[in-house]
TISE-878585 format. One record per residue (C-alpha): residue number from 1; y, z, x; residue in three letters. Coordinates in Angstrom, 2 decimals. Each point is the difference from the previous one (the first is absolute). Layout:
N
num:NUM, py:Y, pz:Z, px:X, residuo:ALA;
...
This chain:
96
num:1, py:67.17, pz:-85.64, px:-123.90, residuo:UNK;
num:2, py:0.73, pz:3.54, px:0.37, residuo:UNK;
num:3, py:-2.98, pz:2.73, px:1.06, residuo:UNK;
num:4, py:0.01, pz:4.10, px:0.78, residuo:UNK;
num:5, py:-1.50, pz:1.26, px:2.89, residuo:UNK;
num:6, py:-0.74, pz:3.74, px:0.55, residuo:UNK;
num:7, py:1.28, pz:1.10, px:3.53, residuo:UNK;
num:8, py:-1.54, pz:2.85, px:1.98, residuo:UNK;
num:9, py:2.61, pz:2.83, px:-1.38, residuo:UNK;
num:10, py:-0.82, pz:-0.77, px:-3.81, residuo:UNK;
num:11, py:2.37, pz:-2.02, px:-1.13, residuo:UNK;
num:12, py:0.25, pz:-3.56, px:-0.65, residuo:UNK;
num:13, py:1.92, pz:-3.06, px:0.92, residuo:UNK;
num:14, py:0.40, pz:-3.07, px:-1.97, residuo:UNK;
num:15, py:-0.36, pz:-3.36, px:2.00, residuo:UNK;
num:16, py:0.63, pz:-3.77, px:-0.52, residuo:UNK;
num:17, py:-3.35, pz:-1.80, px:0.92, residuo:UNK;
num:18, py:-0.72, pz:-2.44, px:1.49, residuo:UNK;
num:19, py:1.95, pz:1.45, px:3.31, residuo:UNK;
num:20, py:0.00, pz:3.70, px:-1.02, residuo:UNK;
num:21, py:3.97, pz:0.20, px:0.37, residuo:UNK;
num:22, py:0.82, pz:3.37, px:-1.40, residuo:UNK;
num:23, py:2.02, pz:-0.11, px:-2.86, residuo:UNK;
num:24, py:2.88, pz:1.17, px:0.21, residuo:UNK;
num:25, py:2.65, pz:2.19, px:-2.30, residuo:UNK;
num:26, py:2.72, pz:-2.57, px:-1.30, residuo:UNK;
num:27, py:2.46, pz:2.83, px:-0.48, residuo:UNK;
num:28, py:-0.37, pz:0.96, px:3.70, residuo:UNK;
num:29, py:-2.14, pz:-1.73, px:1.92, residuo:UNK;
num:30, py:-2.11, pz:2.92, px:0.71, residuo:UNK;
num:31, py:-4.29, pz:-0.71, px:0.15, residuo:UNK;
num:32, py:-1.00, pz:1.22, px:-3.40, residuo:UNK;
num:33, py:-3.15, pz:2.85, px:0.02, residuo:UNK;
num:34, py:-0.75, pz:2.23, px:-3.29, residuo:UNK;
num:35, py:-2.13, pz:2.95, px:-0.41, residuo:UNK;
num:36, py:-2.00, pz:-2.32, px:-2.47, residuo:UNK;
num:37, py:-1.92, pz:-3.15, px:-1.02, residuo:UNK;
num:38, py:1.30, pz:0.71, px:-3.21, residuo:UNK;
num:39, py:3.20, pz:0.99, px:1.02, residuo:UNK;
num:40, py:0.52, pz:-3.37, px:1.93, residuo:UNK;
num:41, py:-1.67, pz:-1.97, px:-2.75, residuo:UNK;
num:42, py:2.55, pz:1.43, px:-2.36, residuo:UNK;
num:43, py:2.93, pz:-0.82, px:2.56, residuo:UNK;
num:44, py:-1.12, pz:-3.80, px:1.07, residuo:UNK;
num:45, py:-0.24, pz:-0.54, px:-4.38, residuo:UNK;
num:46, py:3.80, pz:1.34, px:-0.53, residuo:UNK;
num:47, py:0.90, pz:-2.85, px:2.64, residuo:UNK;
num:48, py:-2.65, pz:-2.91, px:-0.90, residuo:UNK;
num:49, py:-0.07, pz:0.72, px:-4.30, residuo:UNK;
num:50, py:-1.52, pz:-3.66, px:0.28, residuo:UNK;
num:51, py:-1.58, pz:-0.50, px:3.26, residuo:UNK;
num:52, py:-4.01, pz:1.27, px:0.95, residuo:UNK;
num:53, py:-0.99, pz:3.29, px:-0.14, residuo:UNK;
num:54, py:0.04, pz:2.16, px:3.21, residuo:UNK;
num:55, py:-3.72, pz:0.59, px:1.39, residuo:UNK;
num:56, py:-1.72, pz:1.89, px:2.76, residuo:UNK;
num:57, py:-0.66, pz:-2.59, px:2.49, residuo:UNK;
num:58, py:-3.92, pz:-0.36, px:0.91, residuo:UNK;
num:59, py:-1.97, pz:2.21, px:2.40, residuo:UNK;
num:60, py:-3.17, pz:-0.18, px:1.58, residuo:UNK;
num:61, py:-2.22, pz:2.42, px:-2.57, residuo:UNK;
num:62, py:-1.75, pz:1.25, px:3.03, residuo:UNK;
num:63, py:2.65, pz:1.10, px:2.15, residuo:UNK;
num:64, py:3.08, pz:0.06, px:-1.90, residuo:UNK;
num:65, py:2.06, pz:-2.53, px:2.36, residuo:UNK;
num:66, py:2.22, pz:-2.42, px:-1.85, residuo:UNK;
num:67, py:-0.28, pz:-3.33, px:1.16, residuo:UNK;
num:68, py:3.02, pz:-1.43, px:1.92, residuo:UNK;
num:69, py:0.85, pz:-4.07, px:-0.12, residuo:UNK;
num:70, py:-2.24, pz:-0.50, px:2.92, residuo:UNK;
num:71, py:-3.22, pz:1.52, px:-0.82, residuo:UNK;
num:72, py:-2.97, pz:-1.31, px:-1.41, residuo:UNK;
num:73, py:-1.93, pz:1.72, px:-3.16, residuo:UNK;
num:74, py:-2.89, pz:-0.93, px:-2.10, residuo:UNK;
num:75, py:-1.51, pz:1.65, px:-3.58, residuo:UNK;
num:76, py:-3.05, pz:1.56, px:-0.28, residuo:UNK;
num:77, py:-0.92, pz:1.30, px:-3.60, residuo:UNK;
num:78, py:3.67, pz:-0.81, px:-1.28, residuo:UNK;
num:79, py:1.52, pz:2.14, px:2.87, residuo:UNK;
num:80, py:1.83, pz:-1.12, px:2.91, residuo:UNK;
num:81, py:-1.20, pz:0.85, px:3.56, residuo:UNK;
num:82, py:0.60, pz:-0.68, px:3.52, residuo:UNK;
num:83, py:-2.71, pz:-2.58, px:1.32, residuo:UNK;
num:84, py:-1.51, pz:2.21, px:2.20, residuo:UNK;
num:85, py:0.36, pz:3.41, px:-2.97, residuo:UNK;
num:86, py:-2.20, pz:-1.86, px:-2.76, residuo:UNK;
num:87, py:-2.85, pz:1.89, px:-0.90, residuo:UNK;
num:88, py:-2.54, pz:-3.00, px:1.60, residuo:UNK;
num:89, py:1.91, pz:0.48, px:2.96, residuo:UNK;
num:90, py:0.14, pz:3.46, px:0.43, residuo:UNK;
num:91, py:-3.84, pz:0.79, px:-1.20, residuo:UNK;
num:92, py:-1.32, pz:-1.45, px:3.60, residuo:UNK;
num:93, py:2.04, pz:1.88, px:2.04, residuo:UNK;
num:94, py:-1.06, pz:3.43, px:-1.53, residuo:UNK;
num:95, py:-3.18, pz:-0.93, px:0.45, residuo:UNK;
num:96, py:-0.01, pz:-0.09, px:3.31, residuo:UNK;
């Protein structure tokens, strides 16, 4: 299943989960990045007409950290966190 990831410098790279290879450019072999979601949504449809639709892969709605193969998440109010950035987690510690 392919997802889009947002680097640092804007743009975004498609991936092939569950290992996060980057895909790659069959032309040339080169690591694919676009200037847009759209952009690479429109790109990964002209190749796949029939497979699933390219989507952003899930972050953590607190700090905005996709979630690599190895690390753990949970859901809080429909949105996916890191355990320790849920709200119930995080509420204590300000507290303090």
């Amino acid at each position: 299943m392919p997802e889009a990831r947002r680097l640092k410098s804007g743009k975004w790279r498609l991936y092939q989960t569950p290992d996060l290879y980057p895909i790659r450019d069959p032309a040339n072999g080169t690591i694919l990045a676009f200037q847009s979601l759209t952009e690479a949504r429109q790109w990964w449809s002209d190749r796949h007409p029939q497979g699933p639709g390219l989507e952003e892969a899930i972050k953590c709605a607190r700090c905005g950290a996709y979630f690599g193969p190895g690390s753990g998440w949970t859901t809080y109010g429909g949105q996916y966190y890191h355990p320790s950035h849920t709200p119930q987690a995080v509420e204590p510690q300000r507290r303090r």
